[in-house]
C-alpha positions as semicolon CSV with decimal commas, in nm:
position;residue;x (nm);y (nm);z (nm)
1;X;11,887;1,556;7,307
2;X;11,835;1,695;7,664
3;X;12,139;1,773;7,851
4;X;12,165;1,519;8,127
5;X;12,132;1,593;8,515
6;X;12,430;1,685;8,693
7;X;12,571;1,434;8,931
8;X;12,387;1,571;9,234
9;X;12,025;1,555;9,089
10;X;11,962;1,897;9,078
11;X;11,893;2,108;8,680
12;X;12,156;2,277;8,601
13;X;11,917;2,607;8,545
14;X;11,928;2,786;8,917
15;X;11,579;2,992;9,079
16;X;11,639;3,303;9,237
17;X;11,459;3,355;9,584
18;X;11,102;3,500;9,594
19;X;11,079;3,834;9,732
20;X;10,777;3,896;9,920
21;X;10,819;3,537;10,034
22;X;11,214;3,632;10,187
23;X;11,029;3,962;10,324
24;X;10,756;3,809;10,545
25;X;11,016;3,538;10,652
26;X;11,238;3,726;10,774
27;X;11,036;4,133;10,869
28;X;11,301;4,268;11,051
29;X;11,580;4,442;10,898
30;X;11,933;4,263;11,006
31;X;12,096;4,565;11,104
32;X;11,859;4,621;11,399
33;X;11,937;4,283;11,567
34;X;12,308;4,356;11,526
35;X;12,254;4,682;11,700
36;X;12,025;4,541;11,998
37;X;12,322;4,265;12,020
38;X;12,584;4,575;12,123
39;X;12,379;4,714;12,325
40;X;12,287;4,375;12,534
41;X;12,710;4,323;12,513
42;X;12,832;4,664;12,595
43;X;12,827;4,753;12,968
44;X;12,491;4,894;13,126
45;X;12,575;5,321;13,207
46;X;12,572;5,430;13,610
47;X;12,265;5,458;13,751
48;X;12,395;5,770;13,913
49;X;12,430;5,938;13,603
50;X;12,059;5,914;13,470
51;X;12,018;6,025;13,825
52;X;12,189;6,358;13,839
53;X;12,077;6,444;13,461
54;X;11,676;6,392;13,604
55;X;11,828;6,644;13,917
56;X;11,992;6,901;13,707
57;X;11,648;6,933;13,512
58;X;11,416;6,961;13,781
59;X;11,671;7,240;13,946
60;X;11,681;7,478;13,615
61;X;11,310;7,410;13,552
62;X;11,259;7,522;13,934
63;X;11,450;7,788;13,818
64;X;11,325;7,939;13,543
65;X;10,936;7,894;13,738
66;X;11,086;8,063;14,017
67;X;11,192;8,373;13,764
68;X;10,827;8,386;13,604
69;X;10,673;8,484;13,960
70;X;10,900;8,705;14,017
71;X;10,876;8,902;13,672
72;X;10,474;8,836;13,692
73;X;10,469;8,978;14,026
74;X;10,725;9,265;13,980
75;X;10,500;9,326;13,664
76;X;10,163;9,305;13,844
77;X;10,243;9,539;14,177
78;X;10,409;9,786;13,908
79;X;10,055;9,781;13,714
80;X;9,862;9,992;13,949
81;X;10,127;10,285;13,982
82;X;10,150;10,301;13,618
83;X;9,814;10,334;13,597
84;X;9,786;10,587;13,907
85;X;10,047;10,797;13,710
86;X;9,896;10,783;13,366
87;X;9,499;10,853;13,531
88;X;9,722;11,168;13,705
89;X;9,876;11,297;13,366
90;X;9,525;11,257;13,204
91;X;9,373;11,459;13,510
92;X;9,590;11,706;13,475
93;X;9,569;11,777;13,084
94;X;9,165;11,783;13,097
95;X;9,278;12,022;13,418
96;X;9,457;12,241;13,222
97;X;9,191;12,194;12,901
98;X;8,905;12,304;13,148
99;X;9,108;12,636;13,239
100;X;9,178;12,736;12,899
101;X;8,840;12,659;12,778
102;X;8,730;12,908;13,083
103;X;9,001;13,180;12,929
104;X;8,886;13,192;12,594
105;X;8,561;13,265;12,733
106;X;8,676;13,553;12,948
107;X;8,884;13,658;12,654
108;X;8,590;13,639;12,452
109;X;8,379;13,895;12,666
110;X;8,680;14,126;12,715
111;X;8,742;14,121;12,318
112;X;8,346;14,210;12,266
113;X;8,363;14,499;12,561
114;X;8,736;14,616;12,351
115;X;8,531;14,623;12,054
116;X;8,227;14,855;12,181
117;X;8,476;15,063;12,353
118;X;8,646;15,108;11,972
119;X;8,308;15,178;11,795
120;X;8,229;15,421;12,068
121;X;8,585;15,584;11,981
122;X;8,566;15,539;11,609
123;X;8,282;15,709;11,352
124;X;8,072;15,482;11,213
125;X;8,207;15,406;10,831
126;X;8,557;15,338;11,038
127;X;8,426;15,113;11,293
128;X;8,228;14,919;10,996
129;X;8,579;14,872;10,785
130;X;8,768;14,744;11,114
131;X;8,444;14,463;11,207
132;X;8,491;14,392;10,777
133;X;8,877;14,332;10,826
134;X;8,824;14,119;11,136
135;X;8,579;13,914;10,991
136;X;8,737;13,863;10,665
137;X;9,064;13,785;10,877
138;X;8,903;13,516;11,129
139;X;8,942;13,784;11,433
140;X;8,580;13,872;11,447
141;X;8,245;13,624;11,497
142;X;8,054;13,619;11,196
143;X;7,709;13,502;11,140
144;X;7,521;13,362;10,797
145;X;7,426;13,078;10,582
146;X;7,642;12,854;10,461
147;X;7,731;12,436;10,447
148;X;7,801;12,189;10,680
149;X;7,995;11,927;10,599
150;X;7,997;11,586;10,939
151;X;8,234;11,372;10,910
152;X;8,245;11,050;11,157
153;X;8,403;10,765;11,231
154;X;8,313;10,410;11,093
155;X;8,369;10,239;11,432
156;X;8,364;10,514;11,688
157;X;8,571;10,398;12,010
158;X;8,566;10,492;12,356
159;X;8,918;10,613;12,354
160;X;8,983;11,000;12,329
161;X;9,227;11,252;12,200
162;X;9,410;11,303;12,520
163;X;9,450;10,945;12,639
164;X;9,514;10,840;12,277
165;X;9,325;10,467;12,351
166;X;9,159;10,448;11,991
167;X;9,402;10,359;11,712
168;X;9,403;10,523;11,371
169;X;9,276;10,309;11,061
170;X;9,135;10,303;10,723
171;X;8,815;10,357;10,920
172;X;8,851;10,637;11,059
173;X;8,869;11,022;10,939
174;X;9,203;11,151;10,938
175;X;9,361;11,475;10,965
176;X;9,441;11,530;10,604
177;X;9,086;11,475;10,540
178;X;8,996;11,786;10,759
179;X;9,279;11,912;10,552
180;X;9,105;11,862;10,225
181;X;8,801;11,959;10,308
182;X;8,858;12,301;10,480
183;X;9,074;12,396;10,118
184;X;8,798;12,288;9,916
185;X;8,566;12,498;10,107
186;X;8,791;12,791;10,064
187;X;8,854;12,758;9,694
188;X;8,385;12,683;9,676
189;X;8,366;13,032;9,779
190;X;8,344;12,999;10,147
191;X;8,453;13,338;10,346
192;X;8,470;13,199;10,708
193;X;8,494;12,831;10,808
194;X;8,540;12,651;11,130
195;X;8,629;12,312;11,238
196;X;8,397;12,193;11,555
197;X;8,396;12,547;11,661
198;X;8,801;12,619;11,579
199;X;8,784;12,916;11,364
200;X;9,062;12,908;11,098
201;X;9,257;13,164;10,959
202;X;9,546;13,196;10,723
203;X;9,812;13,073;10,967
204;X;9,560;12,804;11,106
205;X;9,696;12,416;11,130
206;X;9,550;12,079;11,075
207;X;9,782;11,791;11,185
208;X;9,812;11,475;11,409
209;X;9,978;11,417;11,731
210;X;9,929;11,068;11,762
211;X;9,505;10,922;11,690
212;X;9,448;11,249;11,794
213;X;9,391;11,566;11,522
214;X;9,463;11,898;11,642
215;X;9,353;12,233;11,501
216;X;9,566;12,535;11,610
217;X;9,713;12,307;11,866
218;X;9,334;12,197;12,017
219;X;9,218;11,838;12,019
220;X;8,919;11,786;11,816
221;X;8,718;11,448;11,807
222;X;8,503;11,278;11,603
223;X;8,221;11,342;11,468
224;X;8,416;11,656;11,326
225;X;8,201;11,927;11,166
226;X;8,343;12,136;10,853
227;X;8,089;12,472;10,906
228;X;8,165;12,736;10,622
229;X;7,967;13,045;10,557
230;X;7,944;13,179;10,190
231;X;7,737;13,266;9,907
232;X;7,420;13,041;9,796
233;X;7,654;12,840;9,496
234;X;7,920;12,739;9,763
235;X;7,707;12,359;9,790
236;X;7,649;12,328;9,457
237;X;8,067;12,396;9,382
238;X;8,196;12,144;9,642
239;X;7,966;11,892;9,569
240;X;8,173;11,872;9,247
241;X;8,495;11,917;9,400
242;X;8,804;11,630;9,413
243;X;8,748;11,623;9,810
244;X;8,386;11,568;9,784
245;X;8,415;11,295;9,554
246;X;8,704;11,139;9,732
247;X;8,495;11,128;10,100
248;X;8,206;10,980;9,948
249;X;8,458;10,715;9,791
250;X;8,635;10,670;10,129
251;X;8,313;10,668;10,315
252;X;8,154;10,363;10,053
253;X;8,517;10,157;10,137
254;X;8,537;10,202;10,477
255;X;8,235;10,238;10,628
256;X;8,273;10,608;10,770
257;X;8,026;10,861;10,753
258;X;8,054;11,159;10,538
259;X;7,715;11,432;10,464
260;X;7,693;11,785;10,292
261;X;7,419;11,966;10,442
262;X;7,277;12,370;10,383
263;X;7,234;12,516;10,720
264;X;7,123;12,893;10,757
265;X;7,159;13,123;11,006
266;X;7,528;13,004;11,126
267;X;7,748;13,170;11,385
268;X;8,129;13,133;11,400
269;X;8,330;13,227;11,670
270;X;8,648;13,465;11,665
271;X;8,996;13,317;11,589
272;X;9,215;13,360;11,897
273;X;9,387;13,688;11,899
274;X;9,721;13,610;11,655
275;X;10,105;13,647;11,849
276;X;10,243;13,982;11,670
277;X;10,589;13,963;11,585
278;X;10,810;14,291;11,485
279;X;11,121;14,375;11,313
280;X;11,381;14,501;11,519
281;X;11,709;14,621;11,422
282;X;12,040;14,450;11,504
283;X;12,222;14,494;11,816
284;X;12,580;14,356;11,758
285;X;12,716;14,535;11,370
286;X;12,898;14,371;11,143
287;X;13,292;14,498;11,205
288;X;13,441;14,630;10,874
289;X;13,793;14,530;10,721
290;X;14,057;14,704;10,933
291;X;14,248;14,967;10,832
292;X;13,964;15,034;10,499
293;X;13,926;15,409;10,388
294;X;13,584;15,439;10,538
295;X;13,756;15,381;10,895
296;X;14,019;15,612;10,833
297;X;13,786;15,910;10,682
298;X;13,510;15,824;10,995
299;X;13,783;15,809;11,248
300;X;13,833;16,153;11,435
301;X;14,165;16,337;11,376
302;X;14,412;16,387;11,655
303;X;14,255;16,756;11,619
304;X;13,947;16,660;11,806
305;X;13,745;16,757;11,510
306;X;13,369;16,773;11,543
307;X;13,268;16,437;11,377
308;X;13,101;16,203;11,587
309;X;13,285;15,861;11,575
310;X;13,104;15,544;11,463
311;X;13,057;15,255;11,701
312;X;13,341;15,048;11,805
313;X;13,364;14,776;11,519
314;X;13,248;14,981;11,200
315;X;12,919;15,030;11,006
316;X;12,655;14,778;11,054
């Protein structure tokens, strides 16, 4: 038998709510009709307050425009001083570039008339030993056959040395390539070489300052040419040398140019006269421990004997 209906007519089994039908009755989560019933109860703020918090904004972001012009016009009236200066300093180092350039020259013609006047002086077999010394030493222009090795820039600028506008990168040759070069050169056999018309010697320099590469302490630029005078196998040798096969490497990456050519009939110029530097003997001697047996035997006797004294402060 069926249990019988409760006394209100309803089944005793109970039916929960459906809950997409609850959902779309009712869309609108309670808690946001609670909140808009504060805010309709609670008191409405000052209108002056909303007021002032607009006027404080509009007075720090009239502030803070005011403080752009100024920096953007301190920054543009400073720009053509700057530039006025650094156009000046530039000036003044090609300036000073031109003179020197103009001083080797002279020095140049007043080492060739030095050297006639010697050979005049001098016999012949001792004039031809000093021109084989200076030329084996950089000091004297030499003239032959010999290999030429260009290397240039991937994406040549139109910055130079002195201004330093053009940036180093992995494009671009580098002073330690000039470096690797010139040695390899040496070690193919070569017996004078020069770097765009720098003659190096044994206390030559290849190093940076900057994107620009000095040699002895002159800018050189790209393209840079490697010129090296030697015997007939010198090509063939640093073709198969580490530097060689590293450029071409570096010049398939990057882009840069790098070419070995034979070249006859070169001429290298003289190495600047080297700054000669001499021993000279000390001026202030050492003192010696007082009262040691070397004072007392140097010291003259109360006799006035005829040994000479020794400087004040003992042997040197």
């Amino acid at each position: 038998m069926s249990a019988p209906p409760d006394s209100g007519g309803r089944s005793a089994r109970g039916y929960a709510p459906d809950f997409l039908t609850e959902l779309f009755r009712n869309p609108l989560d309670p808690g946001y009709a609670d909140a808009a019933a504060r805010r309709r109860e609670s008191p409405a703020p000052p209108r002056w307050r909303g007021t002032s918090g607009r006027a404080v904004s509009i007075v720090v972001i009239a502030v803070v425009g005011f403080l752009f012009a100024v920096a953007y016009r301190e920054t543009v009236a400073e720009e053509p001083s700057r530039d006025q200066a650094r156009a000046g300093l530039i000036a003044q180092i090609k300036q000073r570039e031109s003179e020197t350039d103009q001083m080797t020259v002279r020095a140049d013609r007043l080492r060739e008339e030095v050297g006639r006047q010697r050979d005049a002086a001098l016999s012949g077999s001792q004039a031809a030993r000093l021109r084989n010394l200076e030329a084996g030493t950089g000091l004297g222009r030499v003239r032959g056959d010999g290999v030429v090795v260009r290397l240039t820039d991937a994406h040549p600028k139109d910055g130079d040395a002195v201004s330093g506008d053009s940036d180093a990168g992995p494009s671009r040759v580098i002073y330690t390539d000039l470096q690797k070069v010139a040695n390899d050169l040496w070690a193919s056999g070569a017996e004078a070489v020069a770097i765009n018309g720098q003659r190096l010697t044994a206390t030559s320099t290849i190093r940076s300052a900057g994107a620009a590469i000095l040699v002895d302490f002159r800018p050189v630029t790209s393209p840079y040419e490697v010129t090296a005078i030697g015997p007939g196998s010198m090509r063939d040798k640093f073709d198969e040398s580490r530097a060689a096969y590293l450029m071409r490497r570096v010049a398939k990456d990057t882009g840069l140019s790098f070419q070995v050519r034979d070249a006859e009939d070169l001429t290298l110029p003289a190495a600047p006269e080297p700054r000669l530097r001499y021993a000279e003997p000390s001026v202030s001697p050492s003192p010696s421990p007082s009262g040691s047996a070397t004072d007392r035997k140097s010291s003259p006797g109360p006799s006035g004997s005829g040994t000479s004294p020794r400087p004040s402060g003992g042997v040197r």
